[in-house]
ROMARVEX-989483 format. One record per residue (C-alpha): x negated, y negated, z negated; residue in three letters. Coordinates in steps of 0.5 Angstrom, whole numbers, plus 500, padded with zeros to 3 digits. Layout:
<ketis>
XYZALA/...
</ketis>
This chain:
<ketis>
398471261UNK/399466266UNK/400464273UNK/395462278UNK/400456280UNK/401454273UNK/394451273UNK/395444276UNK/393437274UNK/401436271UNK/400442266UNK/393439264UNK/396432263UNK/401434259UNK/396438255UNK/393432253UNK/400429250UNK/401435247UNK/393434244UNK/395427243UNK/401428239UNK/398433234UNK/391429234UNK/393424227UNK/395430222UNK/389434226UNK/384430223UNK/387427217UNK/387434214UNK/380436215UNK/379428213UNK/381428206UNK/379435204UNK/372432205UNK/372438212UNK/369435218UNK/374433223UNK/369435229UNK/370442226UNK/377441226UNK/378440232UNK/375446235UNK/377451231UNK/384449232UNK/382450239UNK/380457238UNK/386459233UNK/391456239UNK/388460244UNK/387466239UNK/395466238UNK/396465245UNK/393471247UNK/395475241UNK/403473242UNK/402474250UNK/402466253UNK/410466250UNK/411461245UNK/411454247UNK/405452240UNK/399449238UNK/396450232UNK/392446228UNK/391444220UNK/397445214UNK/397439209UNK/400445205UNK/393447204UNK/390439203UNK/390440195UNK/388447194UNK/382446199UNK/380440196UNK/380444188UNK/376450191UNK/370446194UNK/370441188UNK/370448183UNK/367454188UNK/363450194UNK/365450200UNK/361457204UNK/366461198UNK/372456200UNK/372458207UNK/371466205UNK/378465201UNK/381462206UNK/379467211UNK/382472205UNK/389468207UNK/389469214UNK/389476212UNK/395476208UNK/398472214UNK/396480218UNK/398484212UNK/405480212UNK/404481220UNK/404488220UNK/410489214UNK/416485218UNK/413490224UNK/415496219UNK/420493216UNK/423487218UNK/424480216UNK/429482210UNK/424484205UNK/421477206UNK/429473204UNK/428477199UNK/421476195UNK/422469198UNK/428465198UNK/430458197UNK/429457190UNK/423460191UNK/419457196UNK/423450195UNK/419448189UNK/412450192UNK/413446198UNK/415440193UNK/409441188UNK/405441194UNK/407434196UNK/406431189UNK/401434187UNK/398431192UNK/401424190UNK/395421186UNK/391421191UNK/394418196UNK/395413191UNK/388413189UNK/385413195UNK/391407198UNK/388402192UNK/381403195UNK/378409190UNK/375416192UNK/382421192UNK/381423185UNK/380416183UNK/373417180UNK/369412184UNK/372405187UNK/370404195UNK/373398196UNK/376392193UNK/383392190UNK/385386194UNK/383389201UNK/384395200UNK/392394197UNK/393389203UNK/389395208UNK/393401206UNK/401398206UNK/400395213UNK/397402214UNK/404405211UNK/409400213UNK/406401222UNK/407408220UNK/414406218UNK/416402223UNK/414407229UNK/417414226UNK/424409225UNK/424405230UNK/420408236UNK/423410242UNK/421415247UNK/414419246UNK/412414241UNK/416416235UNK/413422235UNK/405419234UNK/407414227UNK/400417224UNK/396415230UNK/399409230UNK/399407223UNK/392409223UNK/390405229UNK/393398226UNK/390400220UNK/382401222UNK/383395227UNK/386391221UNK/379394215UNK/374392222UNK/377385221UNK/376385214UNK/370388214UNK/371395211UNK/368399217UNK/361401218UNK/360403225UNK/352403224UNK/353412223UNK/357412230UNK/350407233UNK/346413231UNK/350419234UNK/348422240UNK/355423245UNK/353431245UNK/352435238UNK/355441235UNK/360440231UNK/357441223UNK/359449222UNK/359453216UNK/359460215UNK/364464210UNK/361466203UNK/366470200UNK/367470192UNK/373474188UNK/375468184UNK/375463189UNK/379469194UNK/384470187UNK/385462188UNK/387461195UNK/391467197UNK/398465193UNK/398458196UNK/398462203UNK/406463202UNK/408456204UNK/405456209UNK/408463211UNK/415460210UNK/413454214UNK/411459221UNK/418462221UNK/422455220UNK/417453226UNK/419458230UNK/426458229UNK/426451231UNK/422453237UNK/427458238UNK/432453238UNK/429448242UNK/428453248UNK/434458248UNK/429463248UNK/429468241UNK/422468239UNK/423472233UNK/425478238UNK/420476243UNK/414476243UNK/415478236UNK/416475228UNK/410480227UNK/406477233UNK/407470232UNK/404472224UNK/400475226UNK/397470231UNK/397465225UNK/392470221UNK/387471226UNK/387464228UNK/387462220UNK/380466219UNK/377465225UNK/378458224UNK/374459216UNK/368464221UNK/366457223UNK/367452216UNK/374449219UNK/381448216UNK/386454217UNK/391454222UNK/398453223UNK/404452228UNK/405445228UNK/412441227UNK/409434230UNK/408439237UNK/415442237UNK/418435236UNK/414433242UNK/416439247UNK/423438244UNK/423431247UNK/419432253UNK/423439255UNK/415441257UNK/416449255UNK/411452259UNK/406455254UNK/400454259UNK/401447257UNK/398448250UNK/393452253UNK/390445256UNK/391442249UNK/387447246UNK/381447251UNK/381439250UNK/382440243UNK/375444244UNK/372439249UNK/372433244UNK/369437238UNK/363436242UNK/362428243UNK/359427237UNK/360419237UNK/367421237UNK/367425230UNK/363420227UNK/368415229UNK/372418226UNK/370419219UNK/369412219UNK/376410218UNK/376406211UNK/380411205UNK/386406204UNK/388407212UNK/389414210UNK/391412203UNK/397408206UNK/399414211UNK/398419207UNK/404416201UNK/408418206UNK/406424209UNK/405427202UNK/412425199UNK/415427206UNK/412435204UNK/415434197UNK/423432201UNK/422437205UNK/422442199UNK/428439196UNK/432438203UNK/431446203UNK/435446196UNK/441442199UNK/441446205UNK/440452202UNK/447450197UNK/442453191UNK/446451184UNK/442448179UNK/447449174UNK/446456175UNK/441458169UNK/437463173UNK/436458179UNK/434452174UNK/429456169UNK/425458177UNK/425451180UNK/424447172UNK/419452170UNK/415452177UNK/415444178UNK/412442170UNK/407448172UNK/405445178UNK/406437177UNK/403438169UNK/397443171UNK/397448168UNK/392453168UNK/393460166UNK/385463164UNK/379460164UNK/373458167UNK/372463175UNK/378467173UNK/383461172UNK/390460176UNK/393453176UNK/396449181UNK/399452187UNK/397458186UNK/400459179UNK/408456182UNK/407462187UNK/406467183UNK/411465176UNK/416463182UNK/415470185UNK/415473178UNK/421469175UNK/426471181UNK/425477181UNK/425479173UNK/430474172UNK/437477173UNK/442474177UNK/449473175UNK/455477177UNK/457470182UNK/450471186UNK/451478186UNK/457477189UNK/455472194UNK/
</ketis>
């Protein structure tokens, strides 16, 4: 896949950057969906590896957790445990295949069409703020669905808008390789801030031994849970085709073409289930790395081979995964207030870009309809067999575009 002379000590410092990049949104995922971000690690690893092997070492991409799955895991293990979430999320990763295998037969223009903007706009917004509350809970020092308080009002108030506003500063005012790591930066003036407050217990990390195994957890599969989870694999999915054509661009190179749209889906899948056999969030390309290899000019796909061989290594320290489920709520509260209404703006940009007219009828009744849906909770079905959330805009933004006729302006257009 590779050359000999492309494993030197260069690549193996860039990988650890690339790493080093990707690591605040890393393991903040699995951190507020109640996974271990040991888990995670290494299963980003592996998916990495996976998709290079499957894409042939050509894509210059490190994978690792989507925020896009953030609500929808946290509902399935609270509702189904988290063994039959993991069997869903394994069901995911063969959409991702099943997709794979479509866009190989028949291309990408089947996928414009069940698929437009103003389809996935209003998903990708509902995913941002039906996240917002616990952000919000979370930065005020509760649990993220606000059922319990953790730390006090006053603390947890100050804790979380230091942690915001570094987050802020750095993404804005960074230069170099320091803007693209604001996570990482908010995360560590915030714990250094809740350590002198006397918000951290470090009494777990005393006791933990520097080498274990990270806390697996084999797939159960359940078809309520399966049901649930496969509609909210379309965001993502739109996510990898924007990724690639952002890597496309920054390397003058077609990824689409070569090694494929299909190999790259296909890559994401094995790696999302794959990532689900051991108890880890699914796996996605990753925008923070494509910002990284932008900036550094480092094309060289080997370079993410050493990311991920890190990634691995590090799952297996074990005072360094408990260190990190020491960090107190409202340091990730405070991030997150941004990172989830960032999601949310990412959907309404695409809206504009798109030029998608809201004054249209059509147009109007799938975004509304999509957002109160989302936004409100609405659940459709009872008890197992309910469909809310993301999973129920995915399926009525999909229903409404395609019954719903177009005018004879969009027809034209």
């Amino acid at each position: 896949m590779f050359n000999k002379q492309d494993i030197n000590l260069k690549n193996a410092i860039a990988g650890l950057q690339m790493l080093f990049v990707a690591f605040g949104a890393l393991v903040l995922m699995p951190l507020i969906t109640g996974l271990d971000p040991s888990v995670a690690l290494f299963t980003a690893g592996i998916g990495t590896l996976a998709f290079h092997f499957i894409t042939k070492n050509a894509v210059p991409i490190f994978l690792a957790s989507s925020f896009a799955f953030a609500a929808p895991i946290t509902y399935s293990v609270q509702t189904f445990g988290l063994p039959q979430t993991m069997g869903a999320l394994c069901a995911a990763g063969v959409v991702y295949m099943l997709l794979a295998i479509t866009v190989k037969f028949r291309g990408t223009a089947f996928l414009e069409r069940l698929l437009p903007p103003v389809v996935v706009a209003p998903i990708i917004m509902v995913i941002g703020l039906s996240l917002a509350p616990v952000a919000v809970n979370m930065a005020m020092g509760k649990t993220g669905d606000g059922s319990a308080q953790l730390f006090p009002y006053e603390q947890a108030i100050i804790v979380s808008m230091v942690s915001l506003l570094t987050t802020l500063a750095v993404a804005s005012l960074g230069k170099g390789i320091f803007r693209l790591v604001p996570i990482i930066a908010g995360v560590i003036v915030g714990y250094i801030l809740a350590f002198a407050m006397g918000m951290v217990n470090t009494q777990a990390v005393a006791e933990a031994n520097w080498f274990a195994l990270p806390n697996f957890v084999a797939p159960e599969f359940s078809l309520p849970a399966i049901l649930f989870m496969l509609p909210v694999a379309i965001a993502p999915a739109i996510e990898h085709v924007g990724d690639l054509l952002a890597i496309s661009n920054v390397t003058n190179k077609d990824y689409f073409k070569k090694p494929g749209l299909h190999r790259t889906l296909f890559g994401d899948g094995i790696a999302t289930s794959l990532a689900s056999m051991f108890g880890g969030p699914p796996n996605t390309t990753y925008s923070e790395v494509t910002g990284a290899v932008m900036f550094t000019k480092m094309f060289n796909p080997v370079i993410m081979i050493f990311a991920a061989i890190a990634a691995i290594c590090l799952a297996f320290i074990g005072k360094f995964g408990v260190s990190l489920q020491t960090i107190p709520t409202p340091v990730m509260g405070g991030i997150l207030t941004l990172l989830f209404g960032s999601i949310a703006s990412v959907g309404m940009n695409l809206l504009v870009k798109d030029n998608v007219d809201l004054s249209i009828q059509r147009n109007l009744i799938i975004v509304s309809t999509t957002l109160v849906f989302g936004i409100g909770g609405m659940m459709v079905g009872s008890g197992e067999w309910a469909l809310q959330g993301i999973s129920l805009c995915g399926v009525v933004a999909i229903l409404l575009n395609v019954v719903l006729p177009k005018s004879d302006e969009e027809t034209k257009a």
